[in-house]
VMD Tcl script that draws the C-alpha trace (Angstrom):
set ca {
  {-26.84 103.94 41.92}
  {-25.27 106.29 39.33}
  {-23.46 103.68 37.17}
  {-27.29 101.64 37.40}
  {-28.56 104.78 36.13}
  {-26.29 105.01 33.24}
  {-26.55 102.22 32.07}
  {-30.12 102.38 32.25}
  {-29.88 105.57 29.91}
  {-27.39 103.57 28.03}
  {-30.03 101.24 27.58}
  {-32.92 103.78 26.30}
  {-30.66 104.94 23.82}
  {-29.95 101.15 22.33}
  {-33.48 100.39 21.76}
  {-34.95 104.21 21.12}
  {-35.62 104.45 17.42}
  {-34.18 105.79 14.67}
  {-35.98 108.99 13.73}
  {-37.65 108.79 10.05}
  {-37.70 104.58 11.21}
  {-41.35 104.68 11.10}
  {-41.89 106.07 7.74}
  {-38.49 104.85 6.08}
  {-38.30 102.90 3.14}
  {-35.70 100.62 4.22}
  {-35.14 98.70 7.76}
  {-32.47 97.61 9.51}
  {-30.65 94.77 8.10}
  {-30.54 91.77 10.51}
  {-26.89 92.28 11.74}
  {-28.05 96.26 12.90}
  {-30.97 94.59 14.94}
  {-28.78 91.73 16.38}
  {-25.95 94.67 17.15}
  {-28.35 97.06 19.00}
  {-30.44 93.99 20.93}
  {-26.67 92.74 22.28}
  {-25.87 96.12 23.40}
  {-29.23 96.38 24.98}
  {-29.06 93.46 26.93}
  {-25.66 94.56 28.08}
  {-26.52 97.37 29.59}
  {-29.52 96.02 31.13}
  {-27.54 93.34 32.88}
  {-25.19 95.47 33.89}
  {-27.78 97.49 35.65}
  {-29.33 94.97 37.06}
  {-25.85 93.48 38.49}
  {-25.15 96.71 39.70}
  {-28.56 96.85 41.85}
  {-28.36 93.05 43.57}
  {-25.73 93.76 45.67}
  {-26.18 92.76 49.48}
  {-25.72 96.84 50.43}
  {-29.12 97.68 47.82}
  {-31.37 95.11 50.06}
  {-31.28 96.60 53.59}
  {-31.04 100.41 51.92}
  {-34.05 99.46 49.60}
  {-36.09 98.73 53.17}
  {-35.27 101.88 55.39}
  {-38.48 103.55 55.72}
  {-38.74 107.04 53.49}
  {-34.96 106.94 52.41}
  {-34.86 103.63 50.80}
  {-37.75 104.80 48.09}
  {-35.32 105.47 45.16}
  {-33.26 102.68 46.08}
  {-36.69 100.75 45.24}
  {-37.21 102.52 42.46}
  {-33.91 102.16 40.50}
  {-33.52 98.60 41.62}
  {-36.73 97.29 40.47}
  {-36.54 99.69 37.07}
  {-33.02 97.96 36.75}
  {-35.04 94.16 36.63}
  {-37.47 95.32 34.63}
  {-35.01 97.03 31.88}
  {-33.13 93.26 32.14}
  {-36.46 90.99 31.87}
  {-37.48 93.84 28.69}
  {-34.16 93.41 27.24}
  {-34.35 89.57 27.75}
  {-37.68 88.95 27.71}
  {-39.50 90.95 25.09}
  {-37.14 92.88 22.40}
  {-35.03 89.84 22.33}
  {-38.16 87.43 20.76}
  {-39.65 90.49 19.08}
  {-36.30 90.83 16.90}
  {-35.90 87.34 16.14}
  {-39.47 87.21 14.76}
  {-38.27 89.84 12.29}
  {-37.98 88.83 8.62}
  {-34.45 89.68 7.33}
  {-33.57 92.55 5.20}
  {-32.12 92.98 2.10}
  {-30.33 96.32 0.96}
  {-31.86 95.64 -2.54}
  {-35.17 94.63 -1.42}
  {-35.25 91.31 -2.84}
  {-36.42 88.41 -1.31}
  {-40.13 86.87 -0.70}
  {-41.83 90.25 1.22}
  {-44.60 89.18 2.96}
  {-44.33 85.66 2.15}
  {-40.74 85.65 4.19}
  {-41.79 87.64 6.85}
  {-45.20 85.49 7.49}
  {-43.30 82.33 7.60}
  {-40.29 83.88 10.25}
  {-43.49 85.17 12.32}
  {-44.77 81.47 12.58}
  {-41.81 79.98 13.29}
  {-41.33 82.70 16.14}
  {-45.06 83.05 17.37}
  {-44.88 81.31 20.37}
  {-42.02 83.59 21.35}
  {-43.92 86.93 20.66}
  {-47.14 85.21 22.98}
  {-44.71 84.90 25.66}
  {-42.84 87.81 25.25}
  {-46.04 89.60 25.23}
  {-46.99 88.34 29.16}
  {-43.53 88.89 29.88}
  {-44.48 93.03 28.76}
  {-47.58 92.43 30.62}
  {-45.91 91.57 33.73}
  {-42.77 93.81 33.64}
  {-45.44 96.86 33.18}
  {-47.43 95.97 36.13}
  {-43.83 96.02 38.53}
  {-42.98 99.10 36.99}
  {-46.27 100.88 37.68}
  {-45.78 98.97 41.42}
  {-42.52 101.05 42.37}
  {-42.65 103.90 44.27}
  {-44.00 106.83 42.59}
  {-43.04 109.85 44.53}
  {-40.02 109.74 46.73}
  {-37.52 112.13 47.93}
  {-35.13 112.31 45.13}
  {-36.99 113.96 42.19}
  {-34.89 112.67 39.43}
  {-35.61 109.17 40.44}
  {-39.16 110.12 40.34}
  {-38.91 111.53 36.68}
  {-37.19 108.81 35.37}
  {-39.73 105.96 36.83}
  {-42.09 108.18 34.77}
  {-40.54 107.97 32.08}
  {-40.05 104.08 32.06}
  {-43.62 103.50 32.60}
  {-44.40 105.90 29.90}
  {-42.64 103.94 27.61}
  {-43.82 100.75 28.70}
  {-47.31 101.98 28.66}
  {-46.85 102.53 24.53}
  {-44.70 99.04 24.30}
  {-47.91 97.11 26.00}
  {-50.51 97.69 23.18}
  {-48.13 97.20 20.61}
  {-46.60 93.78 22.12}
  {-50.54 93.24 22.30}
  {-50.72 93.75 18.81}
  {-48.02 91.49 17.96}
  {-49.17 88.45 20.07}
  {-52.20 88.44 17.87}
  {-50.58 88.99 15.08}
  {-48.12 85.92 15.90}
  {-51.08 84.23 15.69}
  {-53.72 85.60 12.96}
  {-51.77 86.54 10.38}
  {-50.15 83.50 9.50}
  {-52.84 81.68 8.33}
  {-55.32 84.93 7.69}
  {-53.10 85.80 4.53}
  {-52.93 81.60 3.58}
  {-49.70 79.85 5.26}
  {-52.31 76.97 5.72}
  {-54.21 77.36 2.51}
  {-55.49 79.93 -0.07}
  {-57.68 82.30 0.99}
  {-60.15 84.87 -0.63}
  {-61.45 87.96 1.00}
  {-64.38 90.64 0.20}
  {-62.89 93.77 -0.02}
  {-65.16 96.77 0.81}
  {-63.89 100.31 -0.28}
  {-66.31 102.53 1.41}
  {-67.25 106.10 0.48}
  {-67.00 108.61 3.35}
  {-68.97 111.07 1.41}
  {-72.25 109.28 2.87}
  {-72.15 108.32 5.97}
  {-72.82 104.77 7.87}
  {-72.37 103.22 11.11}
  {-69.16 101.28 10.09}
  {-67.72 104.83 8.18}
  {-69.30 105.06 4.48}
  {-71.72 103.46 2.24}
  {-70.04 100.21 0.58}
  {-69.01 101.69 -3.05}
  {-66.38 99.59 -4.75}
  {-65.27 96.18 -3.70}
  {-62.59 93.75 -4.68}
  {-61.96 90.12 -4.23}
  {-58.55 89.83 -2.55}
  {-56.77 86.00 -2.56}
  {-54.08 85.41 -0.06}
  {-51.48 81.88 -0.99}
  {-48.97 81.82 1.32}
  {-48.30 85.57 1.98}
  {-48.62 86.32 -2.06}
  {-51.43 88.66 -2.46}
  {-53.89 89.17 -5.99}
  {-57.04 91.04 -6.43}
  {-59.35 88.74 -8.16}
  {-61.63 91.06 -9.63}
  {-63.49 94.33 -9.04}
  {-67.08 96.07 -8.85}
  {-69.41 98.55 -7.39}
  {-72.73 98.55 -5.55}
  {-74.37 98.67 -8.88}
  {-73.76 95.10 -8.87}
  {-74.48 94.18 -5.25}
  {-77.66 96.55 -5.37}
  {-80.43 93.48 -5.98}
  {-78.97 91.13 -3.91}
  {-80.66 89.91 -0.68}
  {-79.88 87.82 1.95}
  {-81.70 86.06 4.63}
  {-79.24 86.30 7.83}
  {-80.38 86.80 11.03}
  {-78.56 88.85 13.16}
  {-80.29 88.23 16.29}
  {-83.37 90.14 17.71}
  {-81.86 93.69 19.03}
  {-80.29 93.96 15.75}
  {-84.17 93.54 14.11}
  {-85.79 95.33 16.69}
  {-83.02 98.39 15.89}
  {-82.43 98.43 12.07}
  {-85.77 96.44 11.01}
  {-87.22 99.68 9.39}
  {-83.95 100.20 6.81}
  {-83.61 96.23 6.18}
  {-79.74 96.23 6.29}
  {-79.59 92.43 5.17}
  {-81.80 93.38 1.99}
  {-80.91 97.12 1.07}
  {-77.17 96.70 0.05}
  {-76.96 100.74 0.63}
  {-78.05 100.33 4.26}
  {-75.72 97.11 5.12}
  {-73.59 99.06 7.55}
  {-75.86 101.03 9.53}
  {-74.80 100.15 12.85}
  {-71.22 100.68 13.72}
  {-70.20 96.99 14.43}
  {-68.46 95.90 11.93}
  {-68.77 92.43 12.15}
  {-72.51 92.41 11.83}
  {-71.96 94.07 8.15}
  {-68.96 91.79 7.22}
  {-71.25 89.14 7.88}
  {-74.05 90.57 5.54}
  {-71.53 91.27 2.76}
  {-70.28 87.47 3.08}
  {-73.82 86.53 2.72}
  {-74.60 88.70 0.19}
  {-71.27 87.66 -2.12}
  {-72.51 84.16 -1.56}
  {-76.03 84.92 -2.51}
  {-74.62 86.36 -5.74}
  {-72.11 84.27 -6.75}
  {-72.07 81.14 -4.90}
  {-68.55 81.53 -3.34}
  {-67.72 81.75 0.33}
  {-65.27 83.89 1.27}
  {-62.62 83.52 4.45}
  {-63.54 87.36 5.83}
  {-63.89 90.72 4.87}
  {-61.96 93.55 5.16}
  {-63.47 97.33 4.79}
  {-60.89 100.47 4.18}
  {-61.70 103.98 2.70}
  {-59.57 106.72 0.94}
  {-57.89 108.08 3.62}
  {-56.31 104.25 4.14}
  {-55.57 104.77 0.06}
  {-53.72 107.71 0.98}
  {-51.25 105.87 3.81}
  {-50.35 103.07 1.61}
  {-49.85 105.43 -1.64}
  {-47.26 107.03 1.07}
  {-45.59 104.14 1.36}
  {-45.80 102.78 -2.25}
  {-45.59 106.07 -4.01}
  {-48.26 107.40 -6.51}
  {-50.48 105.64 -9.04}
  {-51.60 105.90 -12.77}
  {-55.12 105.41 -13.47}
  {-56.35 104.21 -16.71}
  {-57.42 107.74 -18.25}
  {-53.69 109.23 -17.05}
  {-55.13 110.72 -13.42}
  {-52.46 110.17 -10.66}
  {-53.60 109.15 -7.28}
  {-51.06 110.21 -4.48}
  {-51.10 110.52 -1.43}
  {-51.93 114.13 -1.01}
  {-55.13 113.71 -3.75}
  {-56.70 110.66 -3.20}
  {-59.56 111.47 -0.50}
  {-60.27 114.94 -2.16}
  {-60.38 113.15 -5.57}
  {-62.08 110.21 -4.82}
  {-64.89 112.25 -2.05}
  {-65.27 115.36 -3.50}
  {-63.29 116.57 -7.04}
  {-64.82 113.17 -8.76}
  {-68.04 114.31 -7.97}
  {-68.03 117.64 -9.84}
  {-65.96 115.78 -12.63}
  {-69.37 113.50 -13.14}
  {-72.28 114.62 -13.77}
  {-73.37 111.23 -14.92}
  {-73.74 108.65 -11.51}
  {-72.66 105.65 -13.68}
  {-69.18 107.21 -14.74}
  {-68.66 108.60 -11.44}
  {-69.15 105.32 -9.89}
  {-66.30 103.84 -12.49}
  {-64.34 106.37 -11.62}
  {-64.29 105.19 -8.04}
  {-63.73 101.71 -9.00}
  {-60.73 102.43 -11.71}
  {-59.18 104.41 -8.39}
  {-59.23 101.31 -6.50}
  {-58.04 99.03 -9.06}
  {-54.71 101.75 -10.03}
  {-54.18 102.05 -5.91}
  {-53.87 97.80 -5.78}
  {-51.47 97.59 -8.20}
  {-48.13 99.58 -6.27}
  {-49.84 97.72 -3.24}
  {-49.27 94.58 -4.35}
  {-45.90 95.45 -5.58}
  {-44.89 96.81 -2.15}
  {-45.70 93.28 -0.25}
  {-43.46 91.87 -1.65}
  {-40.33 93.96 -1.34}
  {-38.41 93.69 1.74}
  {-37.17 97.71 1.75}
  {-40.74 98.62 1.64}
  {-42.79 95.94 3.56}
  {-41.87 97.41 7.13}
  {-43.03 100.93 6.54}
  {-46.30 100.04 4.55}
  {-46.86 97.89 7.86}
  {-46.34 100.65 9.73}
  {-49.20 102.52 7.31}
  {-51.84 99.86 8.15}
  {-51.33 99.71 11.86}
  {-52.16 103.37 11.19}
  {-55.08 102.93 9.44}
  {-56.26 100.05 12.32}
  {-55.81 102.60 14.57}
  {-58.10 105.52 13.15}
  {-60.27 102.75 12.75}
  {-60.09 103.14 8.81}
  {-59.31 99.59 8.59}
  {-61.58 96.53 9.71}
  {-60.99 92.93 9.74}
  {-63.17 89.91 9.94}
  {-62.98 86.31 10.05}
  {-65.45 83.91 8.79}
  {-63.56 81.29 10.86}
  {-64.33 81.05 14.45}
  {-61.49 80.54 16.40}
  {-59.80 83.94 14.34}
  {-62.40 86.08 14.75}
  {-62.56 85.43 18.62}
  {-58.90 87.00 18.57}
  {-60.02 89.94 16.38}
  {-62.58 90.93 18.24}
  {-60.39 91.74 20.99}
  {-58.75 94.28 19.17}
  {-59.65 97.95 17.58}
  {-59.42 97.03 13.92}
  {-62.28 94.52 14.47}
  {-64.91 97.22 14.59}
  {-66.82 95.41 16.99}
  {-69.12 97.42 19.34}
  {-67.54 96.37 22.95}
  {-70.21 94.29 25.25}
  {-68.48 95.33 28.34}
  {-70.02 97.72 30.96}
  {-68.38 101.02 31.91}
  {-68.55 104.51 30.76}
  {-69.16 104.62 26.95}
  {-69.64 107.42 24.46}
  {-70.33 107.01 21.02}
  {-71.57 109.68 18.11}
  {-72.71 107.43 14.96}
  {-74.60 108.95 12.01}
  {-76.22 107.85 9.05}
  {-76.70 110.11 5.91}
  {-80.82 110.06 5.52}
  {-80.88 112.18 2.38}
  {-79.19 109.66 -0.13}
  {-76.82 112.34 -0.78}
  {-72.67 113.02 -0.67}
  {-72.80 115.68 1.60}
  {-70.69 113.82 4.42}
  {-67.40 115.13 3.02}
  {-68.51 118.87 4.44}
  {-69.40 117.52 7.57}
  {-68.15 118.45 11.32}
  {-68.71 116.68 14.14}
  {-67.98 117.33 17.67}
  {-68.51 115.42 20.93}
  {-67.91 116.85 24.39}
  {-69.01 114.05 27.34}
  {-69.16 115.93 30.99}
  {-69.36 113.78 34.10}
  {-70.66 115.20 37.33}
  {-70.24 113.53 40.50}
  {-72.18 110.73 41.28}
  {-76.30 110.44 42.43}
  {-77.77 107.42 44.05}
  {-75.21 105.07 42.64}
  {-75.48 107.05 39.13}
  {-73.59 109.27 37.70}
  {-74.59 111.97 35.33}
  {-73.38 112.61 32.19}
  {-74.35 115.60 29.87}
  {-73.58 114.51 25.90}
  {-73.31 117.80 23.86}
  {-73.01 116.90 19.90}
  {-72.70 119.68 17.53}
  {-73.26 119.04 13.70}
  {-72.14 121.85 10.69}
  {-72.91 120.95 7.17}
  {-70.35 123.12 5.15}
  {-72.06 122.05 1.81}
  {-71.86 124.20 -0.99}
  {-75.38 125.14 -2.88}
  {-73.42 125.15 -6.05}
  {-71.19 123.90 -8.13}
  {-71.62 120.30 -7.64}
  {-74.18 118.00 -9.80}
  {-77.59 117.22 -8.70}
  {-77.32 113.94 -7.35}
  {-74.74 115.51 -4.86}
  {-76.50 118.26 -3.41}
  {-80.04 116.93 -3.96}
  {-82.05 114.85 -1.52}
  {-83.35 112.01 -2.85}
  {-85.14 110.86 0.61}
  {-88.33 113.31 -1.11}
  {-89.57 114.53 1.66}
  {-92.90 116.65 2.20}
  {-91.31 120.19 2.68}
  {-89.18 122.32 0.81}
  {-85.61 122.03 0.78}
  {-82.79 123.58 -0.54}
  {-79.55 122.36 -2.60}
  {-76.94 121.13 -0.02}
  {-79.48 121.20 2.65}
  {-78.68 117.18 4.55}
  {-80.83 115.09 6.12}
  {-78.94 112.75 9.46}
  {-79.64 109.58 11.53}
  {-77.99 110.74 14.85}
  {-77.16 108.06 17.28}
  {-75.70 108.60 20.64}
  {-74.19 104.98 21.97}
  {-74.24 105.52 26.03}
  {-72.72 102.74 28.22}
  {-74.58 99.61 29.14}
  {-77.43 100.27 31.72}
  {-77.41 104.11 30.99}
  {-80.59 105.76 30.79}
  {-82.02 109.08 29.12}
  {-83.42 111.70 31.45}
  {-83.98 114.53 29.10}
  {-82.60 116.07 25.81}
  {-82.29 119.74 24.14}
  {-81.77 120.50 20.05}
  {-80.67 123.94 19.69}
  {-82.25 124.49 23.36}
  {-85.17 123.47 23.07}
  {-86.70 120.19 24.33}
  {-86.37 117.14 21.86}
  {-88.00 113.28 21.58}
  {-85.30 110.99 20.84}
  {-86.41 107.18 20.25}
  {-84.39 104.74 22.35}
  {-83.43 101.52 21.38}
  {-80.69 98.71 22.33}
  {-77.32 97.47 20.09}
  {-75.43 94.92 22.31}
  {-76.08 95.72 25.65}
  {-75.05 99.59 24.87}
  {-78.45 102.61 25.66}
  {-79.16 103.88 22.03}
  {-80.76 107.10 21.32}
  {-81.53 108.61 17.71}
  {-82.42 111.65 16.26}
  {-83.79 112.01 12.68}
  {-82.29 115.08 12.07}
  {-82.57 117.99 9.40}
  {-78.90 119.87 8.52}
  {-79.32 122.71 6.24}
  {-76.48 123.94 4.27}
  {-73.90 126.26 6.32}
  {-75.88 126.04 9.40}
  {-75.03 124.07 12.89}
  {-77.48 122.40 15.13}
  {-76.45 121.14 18.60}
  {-78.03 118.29 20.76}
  {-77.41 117.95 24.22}
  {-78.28 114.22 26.05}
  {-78.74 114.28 30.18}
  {-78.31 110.64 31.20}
  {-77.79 108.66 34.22}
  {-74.76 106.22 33.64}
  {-73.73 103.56 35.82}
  {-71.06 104.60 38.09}
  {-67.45 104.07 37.33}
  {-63.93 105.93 37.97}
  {-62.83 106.32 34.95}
  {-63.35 108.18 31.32}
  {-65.79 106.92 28.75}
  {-64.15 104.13 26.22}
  {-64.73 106.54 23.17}
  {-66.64 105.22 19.82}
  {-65.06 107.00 16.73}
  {-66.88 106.77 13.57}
  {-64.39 106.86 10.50}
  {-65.11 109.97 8.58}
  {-63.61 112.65 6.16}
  {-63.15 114.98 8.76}
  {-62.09 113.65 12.29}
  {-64.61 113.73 15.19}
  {-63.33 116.83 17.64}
  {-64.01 114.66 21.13}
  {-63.76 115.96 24.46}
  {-63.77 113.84 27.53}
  {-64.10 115.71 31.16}
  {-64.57 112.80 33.93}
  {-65.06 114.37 37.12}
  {-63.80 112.85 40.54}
  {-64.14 109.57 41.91}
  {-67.47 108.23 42.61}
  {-67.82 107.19 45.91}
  {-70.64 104.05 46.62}
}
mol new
graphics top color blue
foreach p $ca { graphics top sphere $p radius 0.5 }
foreach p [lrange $ca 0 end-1] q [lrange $ca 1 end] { graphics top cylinder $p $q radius 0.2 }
display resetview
């Protein structure tokens, strides 16, 4: 049992990785991978040789005294079907590296994930299966040390699932989403985080991306100034009319992505390109600055045309907040925005298709995906099925269960979003009747200055019949409670408060129209009934300049 366990330590060390891998600007060349998988596998099969002995059966059954027997024999199969099983595929669907970079970038690597993508799908059960065994061993036994290092295994097979996950799709998607079966063209949404919407910001800039065979080109750019006329005619089903009919999201280009699933606004930009052009476009993809700012990490800074550099350390504050005060005029301020964009593409571009650099700006986008700062789409069927499955589809989940989403939408028509702070805390308590209660407290600061921006910043522009003051916001708040939740009373800063409910995709919706005056905080507080369920809420986080501050307190089990 000691020689299994160090070679199973052996083992962690093979495949751990290298510190600074994730953000380093060149991989592992293809000989480094093949070393470290062979001595991998070796000590996995050694381990597992070590453990299928005829003394490990009859020990592995005595009652009590046989449970770390279990445990290091079945962690020593499950270290050999990983090594076998999963890392082995996963490196041979790696592109090879160059040390000088040179080579096809993305091109190379899209065509060595094709070849290899029905690998990665298996590979990705064989994770699937390997971390249900794990979590099947004994967890608690009489040799602590055992115990801790079953932990740790599942630990790490816990983070491995999502990203074989990941992968699997990718295997499949990616090929033919960047145009290893044909060119294809993509809207490009750069959304401003200054004013808020369902999907993250109001659609500013945009870009038409192509896609031939892994070799990527922006098209052309623009702004909503262009977009601003154009209507469409889609129908996005009756909830979505019933819910958003009043701000006419597939007319108003500025109110497009009020509700935070994100393929109900890819599909009204798709429209609305076609409307305005007469091209179709494969999908849409939506990022903001603070993706800017992980790629210009990656790609290193840029040069706009006026001689402003965009790193990675200036982007959002230039782009959300220093622009503004540069601008008085809206016009030049929007241009600015859209010469940003354009001088971030360029290194971008560059970087796919450079073989030192490629890993780490993939590494940057996964990032992205998973702040939900990046959001794909597919305009063909069969694609978009897979997407949805995964975060970086912003689609609003159908599924029953706890839920608990905070979604605004910036009422005044001003930027005031940057100074914004949100926080969520979601209490369950116990269970009634087959319910369980859930209190929802949301607390809102606007940190807006009164001065020193231009008017069109601070200023509302919603006109409404009372006085207001320079900074002073105005907020659609939308709490997103599971499906079949109800509403059985609300506070605003303690005192009682009419919210209207309404329904997006099975999920309980209740909205505030809500005043924010500069420097001052205002907290809402939601009682509901949710259906019962053992677990903590699946979380909704909108995409802002400031994170959402979420706390999740599930109490015990409920009991039916």
């Amino acid at each position: 049992m000691i020689a299994a366990g160090r070679d199973l330590d052996a083992l962690r060390q093979s495949v751990a990785p290298v510190p600074g891998a994730a953000s380093g600007a060149v991989s592992a060349s293809a000989q480094e991978r093949e070393r470290k998988m062979r001595s991998a596998a070796a000590h996995a099969a050694r381990a597992h040789r070590l453990t299928t002995g005829p003394a490990w059966y009859p020990a592995a059954a005595l009652p009590f005294l046989g449970g770390p027997v279990r445990t290091v024999r079945g962690a020593a199969y499950a270290a050999d079907r990983l090594a076998y099983d999963v890392l082995s595929p996963l490196v041979r669907a790696l592109p090879p590296a160059t040390p000088d970079g040179r080579g096809d970038g993305m091109s190379e690597a899209l065509m060595t994930l094709q070849k290899h993508a029905p690998e990665v799908v298996r590979a990705a059960r064989a994770a699937a299966e390997v971390q249900a065994d794990v979590h099947g061993l004994p967890r608690s036994t009489w040799l602590p040390a055992v115990d801790r290092a079953r932990a740790g295994l599942a630990r790490q097979i816990d983070h491995l699932g999502p990203v074989m996950t990941d992968a699997s799709l990718a295997a499949r998607v990616l090929p033919p989403l960047l145009g290893t079966q044909g060119e294809r063209r993509y809207f490009l949404a750069f959304q401003n985080i200054a004013e808020a919407r369902g999907t993250g910001g109001v659609p500013g800039a945009f870009a038409v991306l192509s896609a031939d065979r892994g070799h990527l080109s922006f098209e052309r750019f623009g702004n909503n100034t262009e977009m601003a006329t154009t209507k469409t005619n889609l129908d996005l089903g009756a909830d979505f009319t019933a819910r958003y009919q009043g701000s006419d999201p597939t007319r108003v280009w500025a109110n497009s992505n009020m509700s935070p699933h994100f393929p109900y606004a890819a599909r009204i930009w798709a429209a609305a390109w076609r409307e305005h052009t007469g091209e179709r476009v494969d999908g849409v993809f939506a990022v903001d600055p603070a993706t800017l700012s992980r790629l210009l990490r990656v790609t290193g800074p840029a040069r706009m045309a006026g001689g402003t550099e965009l790193t990675a350390d200036n982007v959002v504050d230039l782009t959300e907040r220093a622009s503004y005060a540069m601008y008085d005029d809206v016009a030049r301020r929007k241009a600015f925005f859209v010469e940003a964009a354009r001088a971030a593409a360029a290194p971008l571009i560059s970087a796919t298709g450079d073989m030192r650099r490629l890993p780490a700006l993939l590494v940057a986008l996964n990032d992205a995906q998973r702040d939900g700062r990046l959001k794909v789409w597919s305009a063909h069927a069969a694609e978009q099925r897979l997407l949805e499955s995964r975060p970086y589809s912003g689609a609003l989940p159908e599924t029953p269960g706890p839920f608990a989403g905070l979604v605004v939408n910036n009422a005044a028509g001003s930027k005031l979003d940057y100074y914004l702070d949100r926080s969520l805390v979601w209490e369950a308590d116990g269970c009634s009747r087959g319910d369980r209660p859930v209190t929802a407290t949301v607390t809102l600061t606007n940190r807006a200055p009164v001065s020193g921006l231009p008017g069109y910043v601070t200023l509302r522009e919603d006109s409404p019949p009372y006085r207001t003051r320079p900074g002073d916001n105005r907020l659609l708040v939308s709490y997103y409670a599971g499906v079949g939740a109800s509403l059985t009373g609300a506070t605003l800063d303690g005192r009682p408060a009419q919210l209207a409910p309404g329904v997006e995709r099975g999920h309980s919706v209740y909205t505030l129209d809500l005043e924010l005056p500069a420097h001052s905080s205002r907290t809402l507080v939601l009682h509901l009934l949710e259906p019962h369920a053992d677990r903590a809420p699946v979380l909704l986080r909108q995409s802002l300049v400031t994170p959402l501050r979420a706390t999740l307190k599930p109490d015990g089990a409920c009991h039916v």
